[in-house]
Structure formats: structure tokens, C-alpha cells
DRENPA-3360 file (N, C-alpha, C; in nm, 2 decimals, always signed):
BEGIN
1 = XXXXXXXX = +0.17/-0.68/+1.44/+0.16/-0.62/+1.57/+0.30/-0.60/+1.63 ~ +0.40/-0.67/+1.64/+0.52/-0.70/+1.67/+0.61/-0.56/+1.59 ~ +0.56/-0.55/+1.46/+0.67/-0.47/+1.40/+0.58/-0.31/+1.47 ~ +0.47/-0.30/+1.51/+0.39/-0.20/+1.47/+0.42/-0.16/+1.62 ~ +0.44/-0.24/+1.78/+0.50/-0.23/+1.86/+0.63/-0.19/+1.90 ~ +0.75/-0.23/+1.75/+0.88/-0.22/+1.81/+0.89/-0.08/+1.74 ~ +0.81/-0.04/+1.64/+0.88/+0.13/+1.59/+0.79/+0.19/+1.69 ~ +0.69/+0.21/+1.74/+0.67/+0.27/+1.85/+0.74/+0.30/+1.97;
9 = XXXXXXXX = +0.78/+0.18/+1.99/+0.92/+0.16/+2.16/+1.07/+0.26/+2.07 ~ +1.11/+0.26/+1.96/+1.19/+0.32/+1.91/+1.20/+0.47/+1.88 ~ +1.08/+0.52/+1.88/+1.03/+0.65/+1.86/+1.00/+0.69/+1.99 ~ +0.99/+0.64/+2.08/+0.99/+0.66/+2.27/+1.11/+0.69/+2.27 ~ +1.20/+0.63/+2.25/+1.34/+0.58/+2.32/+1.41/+0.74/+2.24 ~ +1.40/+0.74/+2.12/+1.44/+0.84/+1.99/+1.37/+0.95/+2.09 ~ +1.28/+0.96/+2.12/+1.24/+1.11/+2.15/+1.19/+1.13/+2.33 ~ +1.40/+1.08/+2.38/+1.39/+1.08/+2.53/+1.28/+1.07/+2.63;
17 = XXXXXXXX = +1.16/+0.98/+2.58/+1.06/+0.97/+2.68/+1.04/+0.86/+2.73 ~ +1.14/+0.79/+2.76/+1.14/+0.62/+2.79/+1.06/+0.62/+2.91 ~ +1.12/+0.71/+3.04/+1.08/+0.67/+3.13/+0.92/+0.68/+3.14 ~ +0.86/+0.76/+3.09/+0.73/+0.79/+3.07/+0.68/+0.69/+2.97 ~ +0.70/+0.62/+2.90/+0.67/+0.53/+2.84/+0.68/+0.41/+2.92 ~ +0.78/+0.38/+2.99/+0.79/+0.23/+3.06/+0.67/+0.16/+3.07 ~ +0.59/+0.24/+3.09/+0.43/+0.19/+3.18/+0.37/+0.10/+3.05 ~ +0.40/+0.19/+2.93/+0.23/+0.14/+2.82/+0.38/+0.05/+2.80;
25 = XXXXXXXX = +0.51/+0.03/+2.75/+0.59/-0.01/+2.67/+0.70/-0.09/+2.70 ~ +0.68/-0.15/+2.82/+0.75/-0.24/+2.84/+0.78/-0.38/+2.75 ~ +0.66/-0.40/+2.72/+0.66/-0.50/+2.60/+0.75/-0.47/+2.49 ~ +0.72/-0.36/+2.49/+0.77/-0.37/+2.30/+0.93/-0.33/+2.37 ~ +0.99/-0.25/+2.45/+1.12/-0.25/+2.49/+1.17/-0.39/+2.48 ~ +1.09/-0.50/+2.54/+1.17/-0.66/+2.56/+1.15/-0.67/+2.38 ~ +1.05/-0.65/+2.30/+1.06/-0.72/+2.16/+1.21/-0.60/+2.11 ~ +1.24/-0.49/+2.13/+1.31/-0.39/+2.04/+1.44/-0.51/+2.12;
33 = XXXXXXXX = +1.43/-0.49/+2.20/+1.60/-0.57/+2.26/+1.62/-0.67/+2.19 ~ +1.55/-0.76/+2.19/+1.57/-0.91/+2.14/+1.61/-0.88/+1.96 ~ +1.52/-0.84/+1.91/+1.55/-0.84/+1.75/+1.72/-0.73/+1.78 ~ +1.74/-0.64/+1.85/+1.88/-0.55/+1.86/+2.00/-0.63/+1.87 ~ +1.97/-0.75/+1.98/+2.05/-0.86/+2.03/+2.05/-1.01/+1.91 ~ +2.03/-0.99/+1.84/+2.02/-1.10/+1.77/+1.88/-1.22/+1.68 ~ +1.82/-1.17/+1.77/+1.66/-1.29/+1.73/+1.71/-1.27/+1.53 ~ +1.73/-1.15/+1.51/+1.70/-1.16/+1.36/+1.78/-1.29/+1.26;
41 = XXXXXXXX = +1.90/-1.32/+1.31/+1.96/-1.40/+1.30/+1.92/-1.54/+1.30 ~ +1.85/-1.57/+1.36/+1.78/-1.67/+1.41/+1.61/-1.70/+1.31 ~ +1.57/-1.58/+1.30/+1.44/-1.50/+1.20/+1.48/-1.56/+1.04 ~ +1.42/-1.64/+1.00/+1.39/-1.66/+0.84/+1.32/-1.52/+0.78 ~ +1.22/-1.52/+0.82/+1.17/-1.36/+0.78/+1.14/-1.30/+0.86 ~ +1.16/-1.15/+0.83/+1.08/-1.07/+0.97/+0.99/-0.95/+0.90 ~ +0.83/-0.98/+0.96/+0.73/-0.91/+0.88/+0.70/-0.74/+0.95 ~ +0.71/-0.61/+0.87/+0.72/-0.55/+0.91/+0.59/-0.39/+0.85;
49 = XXXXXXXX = +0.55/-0.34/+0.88/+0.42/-0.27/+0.83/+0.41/-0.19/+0.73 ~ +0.53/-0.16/+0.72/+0.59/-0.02/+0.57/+0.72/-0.06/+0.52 ~ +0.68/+0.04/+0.43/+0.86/+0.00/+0.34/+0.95/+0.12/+0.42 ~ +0.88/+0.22/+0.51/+0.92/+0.26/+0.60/+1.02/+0.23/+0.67 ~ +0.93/+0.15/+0.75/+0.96/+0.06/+0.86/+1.12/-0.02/+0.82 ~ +1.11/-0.07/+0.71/+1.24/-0.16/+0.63/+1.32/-0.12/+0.63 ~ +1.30/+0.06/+0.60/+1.40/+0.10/+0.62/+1.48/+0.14/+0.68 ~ +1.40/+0.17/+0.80/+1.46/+0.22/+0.92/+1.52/+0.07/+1.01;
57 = XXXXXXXX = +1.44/-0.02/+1.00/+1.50/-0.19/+1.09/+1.63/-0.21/+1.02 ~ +1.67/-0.17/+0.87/+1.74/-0.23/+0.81/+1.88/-0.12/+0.90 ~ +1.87/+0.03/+0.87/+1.95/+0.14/+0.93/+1.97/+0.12/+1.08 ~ +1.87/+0.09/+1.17/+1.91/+0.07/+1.28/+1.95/-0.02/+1.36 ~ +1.87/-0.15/+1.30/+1.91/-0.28/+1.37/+2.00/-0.39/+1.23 ~ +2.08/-0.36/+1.16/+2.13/-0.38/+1.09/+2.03/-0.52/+1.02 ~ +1.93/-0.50/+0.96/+1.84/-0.59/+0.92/+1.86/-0.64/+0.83 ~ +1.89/-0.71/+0.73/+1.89/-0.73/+0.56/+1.80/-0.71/+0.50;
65 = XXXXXXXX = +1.76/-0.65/+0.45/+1.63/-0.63/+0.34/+1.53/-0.72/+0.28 ~ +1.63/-0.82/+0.22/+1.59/-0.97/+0.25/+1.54/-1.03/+0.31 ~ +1.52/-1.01/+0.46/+1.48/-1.09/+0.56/+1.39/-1.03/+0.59 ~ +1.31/-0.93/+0.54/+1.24/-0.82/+0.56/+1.09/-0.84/+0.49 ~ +0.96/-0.86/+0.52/+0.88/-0.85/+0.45/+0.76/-0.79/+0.50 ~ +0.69/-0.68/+0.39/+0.61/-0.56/+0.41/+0.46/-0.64/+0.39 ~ +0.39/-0.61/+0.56/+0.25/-0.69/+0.51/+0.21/-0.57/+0.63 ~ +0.06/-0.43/+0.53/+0.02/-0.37/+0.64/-0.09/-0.41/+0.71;
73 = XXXXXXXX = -0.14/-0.37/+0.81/-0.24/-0.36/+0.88/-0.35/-0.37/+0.77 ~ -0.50/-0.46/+0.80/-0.60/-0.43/+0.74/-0.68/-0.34/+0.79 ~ -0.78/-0.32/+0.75/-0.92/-0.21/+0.81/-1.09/-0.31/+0.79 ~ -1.11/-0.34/+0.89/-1.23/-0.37/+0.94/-1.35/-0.28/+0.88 ~ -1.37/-0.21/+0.81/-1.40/-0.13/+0.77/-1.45/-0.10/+0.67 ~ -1.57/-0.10/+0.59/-1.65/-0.08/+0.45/-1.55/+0.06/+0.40 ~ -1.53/+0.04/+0.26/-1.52/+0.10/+0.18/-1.62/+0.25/+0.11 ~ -1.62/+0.34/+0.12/-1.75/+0.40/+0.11/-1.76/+0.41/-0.06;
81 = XXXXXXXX = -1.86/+0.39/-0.11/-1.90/+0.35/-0.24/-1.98/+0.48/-0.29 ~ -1.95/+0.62/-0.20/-2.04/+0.72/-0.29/-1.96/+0.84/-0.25 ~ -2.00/+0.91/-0.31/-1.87/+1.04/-0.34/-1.91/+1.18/-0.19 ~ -1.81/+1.15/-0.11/-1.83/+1.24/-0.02/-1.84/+1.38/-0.01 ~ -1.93/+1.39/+0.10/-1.95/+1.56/+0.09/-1.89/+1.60/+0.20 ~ -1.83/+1.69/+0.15/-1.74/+1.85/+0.24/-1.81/+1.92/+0.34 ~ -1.72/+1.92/+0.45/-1.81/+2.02/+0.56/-1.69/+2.06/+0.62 ~ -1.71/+2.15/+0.67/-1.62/+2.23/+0.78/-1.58/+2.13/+0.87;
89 = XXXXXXXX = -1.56/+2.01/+0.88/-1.59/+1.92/+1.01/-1.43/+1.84/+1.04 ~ -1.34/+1.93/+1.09/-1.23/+1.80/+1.13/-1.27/+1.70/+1.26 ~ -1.19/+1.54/+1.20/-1.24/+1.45/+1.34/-1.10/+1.40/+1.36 ~ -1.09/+1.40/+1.49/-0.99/+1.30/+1.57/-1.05/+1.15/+1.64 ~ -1.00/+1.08/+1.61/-1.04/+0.93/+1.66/-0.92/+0.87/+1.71 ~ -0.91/+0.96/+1.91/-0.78/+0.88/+1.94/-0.79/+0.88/+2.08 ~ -0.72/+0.79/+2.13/-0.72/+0.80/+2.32/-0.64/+0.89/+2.35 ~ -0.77/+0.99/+2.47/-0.72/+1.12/+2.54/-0.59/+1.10/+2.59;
97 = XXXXXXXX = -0.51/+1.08/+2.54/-0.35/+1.06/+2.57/-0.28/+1.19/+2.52 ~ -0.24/+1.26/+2.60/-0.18/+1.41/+2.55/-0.01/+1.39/+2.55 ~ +0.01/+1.31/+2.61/+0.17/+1.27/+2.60/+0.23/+1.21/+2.49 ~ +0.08/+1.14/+2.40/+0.18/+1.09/+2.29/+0.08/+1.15/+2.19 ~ -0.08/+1.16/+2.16/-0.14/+1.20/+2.13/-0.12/+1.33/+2.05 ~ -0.11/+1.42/+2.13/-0.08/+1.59/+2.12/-0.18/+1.65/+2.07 ~ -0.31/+1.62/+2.12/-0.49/+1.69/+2.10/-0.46/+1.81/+2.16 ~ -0.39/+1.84/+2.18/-0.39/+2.03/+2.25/-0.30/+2.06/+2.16;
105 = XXXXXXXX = -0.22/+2.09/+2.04/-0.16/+2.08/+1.91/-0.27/+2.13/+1.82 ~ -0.38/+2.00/+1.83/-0.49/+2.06/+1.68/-0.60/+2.12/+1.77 ~ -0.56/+2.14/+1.91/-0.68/+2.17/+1.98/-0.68/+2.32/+1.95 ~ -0.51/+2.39/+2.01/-0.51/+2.53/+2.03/-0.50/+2.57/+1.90 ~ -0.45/+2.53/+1.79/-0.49/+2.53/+1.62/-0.61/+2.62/+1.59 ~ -0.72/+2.51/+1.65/-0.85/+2.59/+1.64/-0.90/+2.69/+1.66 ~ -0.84/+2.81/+1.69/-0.87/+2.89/+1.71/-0.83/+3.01/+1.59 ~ -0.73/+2.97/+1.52/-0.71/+3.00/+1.35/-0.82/+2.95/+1.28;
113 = XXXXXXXX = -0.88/+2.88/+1.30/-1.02/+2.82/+1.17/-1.15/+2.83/+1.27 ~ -1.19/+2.97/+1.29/-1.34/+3.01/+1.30/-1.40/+2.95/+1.28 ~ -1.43/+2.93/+1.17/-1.52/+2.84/+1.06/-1.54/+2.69/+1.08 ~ -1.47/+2.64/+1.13/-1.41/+2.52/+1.14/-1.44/+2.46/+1.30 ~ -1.50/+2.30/+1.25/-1.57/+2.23/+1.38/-1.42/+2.12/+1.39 ~ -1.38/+2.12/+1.51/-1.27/+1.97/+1.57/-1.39/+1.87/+1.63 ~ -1.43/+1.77/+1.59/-1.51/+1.66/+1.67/-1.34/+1.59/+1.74 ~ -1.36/+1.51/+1.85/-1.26/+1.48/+1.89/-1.33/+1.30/+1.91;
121 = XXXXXXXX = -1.30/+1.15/+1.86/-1.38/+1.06/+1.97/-1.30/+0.98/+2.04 ~ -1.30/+0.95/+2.13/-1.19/+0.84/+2.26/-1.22/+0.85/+2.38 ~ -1.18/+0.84/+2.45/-1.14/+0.85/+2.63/-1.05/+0.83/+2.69 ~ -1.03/+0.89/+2.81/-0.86/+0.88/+2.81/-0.88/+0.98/+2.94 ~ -0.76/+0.94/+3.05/-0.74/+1.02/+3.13/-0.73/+1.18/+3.13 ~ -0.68/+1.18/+3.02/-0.66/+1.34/+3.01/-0.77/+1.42/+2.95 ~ -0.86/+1.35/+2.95/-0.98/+1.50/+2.89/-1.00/+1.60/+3.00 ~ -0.99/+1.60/+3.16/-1.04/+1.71/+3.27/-0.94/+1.80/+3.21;
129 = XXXXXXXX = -0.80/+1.80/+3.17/-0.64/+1.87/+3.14/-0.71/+1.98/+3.00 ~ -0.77/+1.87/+2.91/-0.77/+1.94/+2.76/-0.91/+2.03/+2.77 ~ -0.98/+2.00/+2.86/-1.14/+2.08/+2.92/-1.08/+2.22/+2.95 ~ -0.98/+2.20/+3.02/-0.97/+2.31/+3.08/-0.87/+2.44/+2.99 ~ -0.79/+2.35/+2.91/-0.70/+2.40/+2.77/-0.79/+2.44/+2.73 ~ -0.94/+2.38/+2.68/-1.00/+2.47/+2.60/-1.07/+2.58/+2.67 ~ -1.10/+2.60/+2.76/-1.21/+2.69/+2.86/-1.08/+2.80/+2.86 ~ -0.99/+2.80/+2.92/-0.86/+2.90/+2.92/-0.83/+2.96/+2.81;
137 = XXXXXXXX = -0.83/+2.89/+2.67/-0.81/+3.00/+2.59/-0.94/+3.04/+2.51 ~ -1.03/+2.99/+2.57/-1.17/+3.05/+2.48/-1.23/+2.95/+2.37 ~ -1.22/+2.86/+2.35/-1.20/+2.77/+2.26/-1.32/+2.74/+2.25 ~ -1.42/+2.80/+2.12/-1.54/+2.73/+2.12/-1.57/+2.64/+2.06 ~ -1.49/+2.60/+1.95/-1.52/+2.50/+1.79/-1.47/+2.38/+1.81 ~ -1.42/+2.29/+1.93/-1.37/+2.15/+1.98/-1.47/+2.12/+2.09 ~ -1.51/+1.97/+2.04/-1.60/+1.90/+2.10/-1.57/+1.75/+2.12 ~ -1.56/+1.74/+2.28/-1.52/+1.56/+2.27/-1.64/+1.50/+2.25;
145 = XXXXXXXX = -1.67/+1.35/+2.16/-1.77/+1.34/+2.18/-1.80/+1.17/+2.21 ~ -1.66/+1.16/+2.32/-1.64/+1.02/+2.39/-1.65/+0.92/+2.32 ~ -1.67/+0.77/+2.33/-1.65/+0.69/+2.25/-1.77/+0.66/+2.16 ~ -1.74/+0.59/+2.02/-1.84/+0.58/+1.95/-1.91/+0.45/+1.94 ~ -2.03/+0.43/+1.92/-2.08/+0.25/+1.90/-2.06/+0.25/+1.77 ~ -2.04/+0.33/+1.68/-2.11/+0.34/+1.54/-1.96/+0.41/+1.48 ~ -1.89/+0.35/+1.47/-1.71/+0.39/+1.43/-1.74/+0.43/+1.27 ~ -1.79/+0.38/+1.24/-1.83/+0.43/+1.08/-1.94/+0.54/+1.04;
153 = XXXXXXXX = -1.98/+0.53/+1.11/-2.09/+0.66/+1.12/-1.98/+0.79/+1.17 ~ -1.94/+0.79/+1.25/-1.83/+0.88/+1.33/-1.76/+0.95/+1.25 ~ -1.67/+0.80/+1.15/-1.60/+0.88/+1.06/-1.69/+0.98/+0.90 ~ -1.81/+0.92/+0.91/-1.87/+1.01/+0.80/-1.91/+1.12/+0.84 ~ -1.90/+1.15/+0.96/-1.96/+1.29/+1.01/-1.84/+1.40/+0.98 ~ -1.75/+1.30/+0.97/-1.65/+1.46/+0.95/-1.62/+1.43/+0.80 ~ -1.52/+1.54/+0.75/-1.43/+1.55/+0.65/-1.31/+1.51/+0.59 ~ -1.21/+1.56/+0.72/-1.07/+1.56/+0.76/-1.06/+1.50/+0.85;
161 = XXXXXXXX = -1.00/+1.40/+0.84/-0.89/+1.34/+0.99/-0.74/+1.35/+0.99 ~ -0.76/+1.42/+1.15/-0.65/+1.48/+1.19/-0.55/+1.38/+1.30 ~ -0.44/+1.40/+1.27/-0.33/+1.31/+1.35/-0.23/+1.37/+1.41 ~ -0.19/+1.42/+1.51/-0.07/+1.56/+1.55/+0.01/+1.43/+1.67 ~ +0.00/+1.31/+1.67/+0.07/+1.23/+1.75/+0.24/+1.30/+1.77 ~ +0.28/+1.23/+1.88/+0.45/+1.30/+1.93/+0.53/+1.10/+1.84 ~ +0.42/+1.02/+1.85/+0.48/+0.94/+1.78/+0.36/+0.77/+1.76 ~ +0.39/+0.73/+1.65/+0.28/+0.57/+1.65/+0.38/+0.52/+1.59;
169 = XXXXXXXX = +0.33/+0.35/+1.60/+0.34/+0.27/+1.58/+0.31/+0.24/+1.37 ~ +0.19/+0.28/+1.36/+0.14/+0.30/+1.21/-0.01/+0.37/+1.23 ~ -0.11/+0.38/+1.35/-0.24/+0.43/+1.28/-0.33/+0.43/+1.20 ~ -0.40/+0.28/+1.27/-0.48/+0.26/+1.15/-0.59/+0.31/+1.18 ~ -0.63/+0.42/+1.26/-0.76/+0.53/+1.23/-0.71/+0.63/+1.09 ~ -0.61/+0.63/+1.05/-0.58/+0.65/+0.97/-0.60/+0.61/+0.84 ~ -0.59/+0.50/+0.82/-0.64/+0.39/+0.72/-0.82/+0.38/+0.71 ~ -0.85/+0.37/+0.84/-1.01/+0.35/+0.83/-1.06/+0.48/+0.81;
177 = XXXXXXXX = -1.01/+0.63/+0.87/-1.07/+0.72/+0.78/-1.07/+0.72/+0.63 ~ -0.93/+0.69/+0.55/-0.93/+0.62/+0.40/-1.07/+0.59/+0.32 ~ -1.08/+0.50/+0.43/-1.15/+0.40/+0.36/-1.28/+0.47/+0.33 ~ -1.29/+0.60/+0.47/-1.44/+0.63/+0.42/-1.47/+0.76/+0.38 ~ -1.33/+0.78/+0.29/-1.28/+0.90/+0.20/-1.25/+1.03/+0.24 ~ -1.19/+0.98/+0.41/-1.16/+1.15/+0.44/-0.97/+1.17/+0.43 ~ -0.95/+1.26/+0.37/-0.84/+1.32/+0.31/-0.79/+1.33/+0.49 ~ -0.62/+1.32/+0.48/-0.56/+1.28/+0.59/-0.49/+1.41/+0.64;
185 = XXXXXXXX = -0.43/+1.50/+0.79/-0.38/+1.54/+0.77/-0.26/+1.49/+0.90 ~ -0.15/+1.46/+0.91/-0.09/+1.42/+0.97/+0.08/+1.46/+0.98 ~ +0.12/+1.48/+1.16/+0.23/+1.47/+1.17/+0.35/+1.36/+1.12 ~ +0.44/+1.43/+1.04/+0.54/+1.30/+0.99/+0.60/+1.25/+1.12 ~ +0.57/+1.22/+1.24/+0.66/+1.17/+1.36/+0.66/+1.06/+1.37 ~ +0.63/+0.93/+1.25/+0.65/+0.80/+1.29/+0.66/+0.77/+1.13 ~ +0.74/+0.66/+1.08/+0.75/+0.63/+0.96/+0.67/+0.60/+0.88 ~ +0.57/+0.49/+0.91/+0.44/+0.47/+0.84/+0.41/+0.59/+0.79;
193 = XXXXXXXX = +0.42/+0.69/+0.86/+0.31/+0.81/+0.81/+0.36/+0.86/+0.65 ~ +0.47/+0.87/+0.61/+0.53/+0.80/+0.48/+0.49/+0.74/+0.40 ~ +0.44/+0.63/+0.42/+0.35/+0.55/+0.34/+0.19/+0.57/+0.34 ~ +0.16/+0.62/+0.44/-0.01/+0.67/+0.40/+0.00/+0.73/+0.36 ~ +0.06/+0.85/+0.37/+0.05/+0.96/+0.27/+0.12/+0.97/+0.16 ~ +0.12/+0.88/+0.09/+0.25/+0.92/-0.08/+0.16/+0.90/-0.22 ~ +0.05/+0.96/-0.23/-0.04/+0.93/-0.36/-0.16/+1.03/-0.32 ~ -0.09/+1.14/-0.26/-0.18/+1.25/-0.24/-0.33/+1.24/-0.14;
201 = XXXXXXXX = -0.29/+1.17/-0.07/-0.42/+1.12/+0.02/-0.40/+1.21/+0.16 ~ -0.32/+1.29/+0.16/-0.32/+1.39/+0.21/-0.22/+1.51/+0.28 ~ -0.22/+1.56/+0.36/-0.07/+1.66/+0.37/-0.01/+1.60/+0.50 ~ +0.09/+1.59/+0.53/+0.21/+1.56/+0.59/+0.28/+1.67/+0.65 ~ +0.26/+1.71/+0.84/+0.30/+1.83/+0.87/+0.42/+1.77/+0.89 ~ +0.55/+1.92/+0.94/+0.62/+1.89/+0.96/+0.67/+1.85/+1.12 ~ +0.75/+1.77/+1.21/+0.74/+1.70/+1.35/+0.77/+1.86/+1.40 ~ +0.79/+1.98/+1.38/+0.78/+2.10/+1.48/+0.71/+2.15/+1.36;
209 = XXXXXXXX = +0.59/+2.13/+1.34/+0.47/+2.21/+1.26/+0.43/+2.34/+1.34 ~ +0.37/+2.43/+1.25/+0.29/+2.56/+1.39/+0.20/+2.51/+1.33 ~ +0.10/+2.65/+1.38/-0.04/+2.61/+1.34/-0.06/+2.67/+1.22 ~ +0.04/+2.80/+1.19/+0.04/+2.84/+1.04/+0.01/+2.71/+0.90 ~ +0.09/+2.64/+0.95/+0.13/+2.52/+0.85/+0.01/+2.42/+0.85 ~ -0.06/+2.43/+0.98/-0.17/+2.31/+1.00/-0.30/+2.40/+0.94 ~ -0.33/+2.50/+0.95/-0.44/+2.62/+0.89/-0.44/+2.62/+0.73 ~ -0.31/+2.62/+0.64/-0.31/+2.62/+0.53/-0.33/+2.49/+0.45;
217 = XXXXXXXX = -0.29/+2.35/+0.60/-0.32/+2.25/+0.52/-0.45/+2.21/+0.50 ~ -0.54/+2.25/+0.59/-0.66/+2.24/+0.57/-0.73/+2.29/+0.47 ~ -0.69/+2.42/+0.46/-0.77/+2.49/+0.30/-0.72/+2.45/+0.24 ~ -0.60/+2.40/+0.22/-0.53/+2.33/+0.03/-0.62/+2.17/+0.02 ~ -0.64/+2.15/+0.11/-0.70/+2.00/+0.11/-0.90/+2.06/+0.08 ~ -0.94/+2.18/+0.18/-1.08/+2.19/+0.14/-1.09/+2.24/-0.01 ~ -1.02/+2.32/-0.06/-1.04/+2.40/-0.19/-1.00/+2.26/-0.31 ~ -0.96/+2.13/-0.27/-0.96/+2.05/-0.35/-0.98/+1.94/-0.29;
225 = XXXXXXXX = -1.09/+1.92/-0.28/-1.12/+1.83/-0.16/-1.15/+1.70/-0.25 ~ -1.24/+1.72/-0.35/-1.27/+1.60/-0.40/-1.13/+1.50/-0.49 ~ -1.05/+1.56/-0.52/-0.93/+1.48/-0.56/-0.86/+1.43/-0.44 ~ -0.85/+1.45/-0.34/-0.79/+1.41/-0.19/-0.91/+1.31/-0.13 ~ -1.02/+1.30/-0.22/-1.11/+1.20/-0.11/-1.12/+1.07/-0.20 ~ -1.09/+1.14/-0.33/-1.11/+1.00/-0.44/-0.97/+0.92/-0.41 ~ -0.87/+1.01/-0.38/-0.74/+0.96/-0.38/-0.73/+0.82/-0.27 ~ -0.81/+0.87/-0.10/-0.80/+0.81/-0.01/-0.87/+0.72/-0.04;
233 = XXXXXXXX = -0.98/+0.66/-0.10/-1.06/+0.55/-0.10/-1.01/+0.41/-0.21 ~ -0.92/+0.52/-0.31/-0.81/+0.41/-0.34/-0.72/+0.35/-0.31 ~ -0.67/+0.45/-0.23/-0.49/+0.38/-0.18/-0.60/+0.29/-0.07 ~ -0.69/+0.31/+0.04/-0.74/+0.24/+0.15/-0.77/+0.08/+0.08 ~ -0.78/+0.08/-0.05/-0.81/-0.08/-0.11/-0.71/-0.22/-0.07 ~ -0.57/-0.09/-0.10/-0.39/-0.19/-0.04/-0.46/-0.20/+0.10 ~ -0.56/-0.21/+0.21/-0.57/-0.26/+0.30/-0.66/-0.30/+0.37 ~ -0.75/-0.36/+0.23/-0.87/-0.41/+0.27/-0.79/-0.61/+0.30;
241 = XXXXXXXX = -0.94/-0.63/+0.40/-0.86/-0.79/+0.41/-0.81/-0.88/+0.34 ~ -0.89/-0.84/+0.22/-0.86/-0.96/+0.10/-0.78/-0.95/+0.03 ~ -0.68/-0.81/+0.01/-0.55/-0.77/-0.01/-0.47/-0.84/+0.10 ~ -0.42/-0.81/+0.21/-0.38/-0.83/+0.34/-0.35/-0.94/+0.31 ~ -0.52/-1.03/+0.32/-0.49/-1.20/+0.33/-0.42/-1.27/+0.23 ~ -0.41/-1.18/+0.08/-0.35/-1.25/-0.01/-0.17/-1.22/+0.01 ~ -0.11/-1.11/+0.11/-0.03/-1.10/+0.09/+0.07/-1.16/+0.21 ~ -0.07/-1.25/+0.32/+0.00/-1.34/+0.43/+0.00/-1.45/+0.35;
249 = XXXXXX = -0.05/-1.50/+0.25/-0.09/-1.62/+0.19/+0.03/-1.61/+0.05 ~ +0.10/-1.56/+0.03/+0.22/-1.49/-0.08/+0.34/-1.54/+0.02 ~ +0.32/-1.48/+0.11/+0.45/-1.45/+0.22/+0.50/-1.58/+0.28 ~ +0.37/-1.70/+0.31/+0.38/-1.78/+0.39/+0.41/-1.92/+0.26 ~ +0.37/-1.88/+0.13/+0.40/-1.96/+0.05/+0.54/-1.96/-0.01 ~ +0.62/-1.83/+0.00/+0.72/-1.82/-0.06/+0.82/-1.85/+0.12;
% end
């Protein structure tokens, strides 16, 4: 949580929005200082979510590599054990947050893919803002469909999960879509995203993507869909608990 906190406050800071951030990120500003000012020194090891992540703590906060150990995020989350089926159906699974979010990104998108359903699930101050984004440009194929009881059912309903954040921490709706074999499609704007995606589990836009580039990732992913869903239900194993726990139980023994 600590490392998954401090590349977050760093990608605030990196992409001039501190002041707007102060509110959610005051925390992780006092954890980015202290490791900047020295804690590491002090740190026998310091656990961190990607090899990402390592790299960038090592480049920015002059970290040793050494002192550095990679333990991700688990997923709460059954593994789906049968071969998924394809639908037109992208889902978002994220708080109506448009400032870091950027649901109006895959929202106005939509209107390139006719064909094509956005489920959106969360809550968040900003859905009256994105109601009205969509009513303004006509936007019929995006549907919020507020929070879910049934998180696993949610993610089976769709296909594709979508990620267009301005920046995370790591995203583990990311991971739990994995698990329940939906192929990823995600902004590179935080490091982790690096490591989800590097074994073909899905496409990687670029941080000033258009929608040209988010439209064709969708068809290269539907026109091969079943190698992108087998792909995700593998890599999602590196973070089932019993992975995880053997690699706090590795960490804490060495």
C-alpha cells in the first residue's frame, strides 16, 4: 500500500496537479518526503509493487536496487476456470473521479464504436458532469450502472476492461478483470501499467492517445480475442494469494 501510495503522489506531483490532489493525497505527499529525505537509509528493505516501480524509486529517489523488493498486489477474486465469451461489451470499474479517472476520454471514444456497449461501475461525485458529456454529444452506447454487490458477476458481463486514468498507483481492477479473462486496455500513465501488460494481456495506449488509437485497440484485441483472454487468466495467477503469500513469506525469511 505504501509503495502503491507513493507512485501515485509522484505522478500528481510529475503531472502539475498537486494542488488538486492535496485533498485525496496528503498522506502519500508525507510518505514521498520521508523516503526523499532519507527513511531509506534507515529501511533494511523497501517493498514495492512492480519492477516498475524499482525502477523508477531507484532513478528518482536514489534507491539501491538491493534494498528494493517486488511483492504485487493480490486479487480477492476467483480465477475463471472456463473459456470466455466475446461481446461487444467494454466495462469500466472505477470512482466517478474525472480528474484522475478520465471516463470522458473512453466516454467521448464511444461514439467511434456504434457497435459497441461502455458499461461504466462506481460512484463518484462527478457522474451529473459525465450525464451531461454524454446527453451533449448524443452519446447513446455508455451506461453507468453504479455500484455493484456482485463484483464478479460485473466483470463477466463485459469483455474488455478499460483504464484511460491521468494517473494510479497500480490498479488492481485491473488485475481482477485478469483473473476473469478480460483482455486489458489501458493508458501507459503510471508504471505498473508496464507490468500488467507485458505477456500480451492486452494493449497499452499511448499518455496523449486519440480515440483513433483506442478504436483500433479494441478491434485488434476483438478479432483475437481468445489469445488475449487465455493470456490474462495466466499472468492474473502471479497474483492470486497463495502466490503473494509465498512471496511475503520468501521476503520476510530472507
Amino acid at each position: 500500500e505504501i509503495a502503491s501510495c507513493l507512485v501515485g503522489s509522484e505522478m500528481c506531483i510529475r503531472d502539475r496537479d498537486y494542488k488538486y490532489n492535496q485533498k485525496y493525497h496528503l498522506y502519500n505527499r508525507i510518505l514521498y518526503d520521508s523516503i526523499s529525505h532519507g527513511i531509506e537509509k534507515k529501511a533494511s528493505k523497501i517493498v514495492v509493487l512492480s519492477d516498475r516501480d524499482r525502477e523508477d524509486f531507484s532513478k528518482k529517489l536514489n534507491i539501491p536496487y538491493s534494498k528494493m523488493y517486488v511483492i504485487p498486489h493480490s486479487v480477492d477474486i476467483d480465477i475463471s476456470n472456463t473459456k470466455k465469451l466475446v461481446s461487444k461489451k467494454l466495462i469500466m470499474v472505477a470512482r466517478i473521479d474525472n480528474r484522475q479517472k478520465r471516463l470522458d476520454l473512453a466516454i467521448k471514444a464511444m461514439k467511434f464504436l456504434p457497435d459497441w456497449q461502455l458499461d461504466i461501475y462506481g460512484k463518484g461525485n462527478d457522474l451529473p458532469k459525465l450525464l451531461k458529456l454524454i446527453e451533449k454529444n448524443s452519446i447513446t452506447n455508455v451506461f453507468f450502472k453504479g455500484l455493484s454487490d456482485n463484483v464478479t458477476e460485473a466483470y463477466d458481463s463485459g469483455s474488455i476492461h478499460v483504464m484511460t486514468s491521468d494517473f494510479e498507483g497500480f490498479g488492481i481492477t485491473n488485475i481482477e478483470a485478469m483473473a476473469r479473462g478480460l483482455p486489458l486496455i489501458i493508458r501507459a500513465t503510471f508504471p505498473a501499467s508496464q507490468d500488467i501488460i507485458k505477456n500480451g494481456e492486452g494493449i497499452l495506449l499511448a499518455p496523449d492517445w486519440d480515440a483513433g488509437e483506442y478504436v483500433n485497440a479494441v478491434k485488434t484485441i476483438y478479432n483475437s480475442y481468445h489469445d488475449y483472454s487465455q493470456r490474462c487468466k495466466k499472468s492474473a495467477e502471479n497474483y492470486s494469494h497463495e502466490n503473494v503469500k509465498k512471496k511475503w513469506v520468501d521476503f520476510l525469511a530472507d
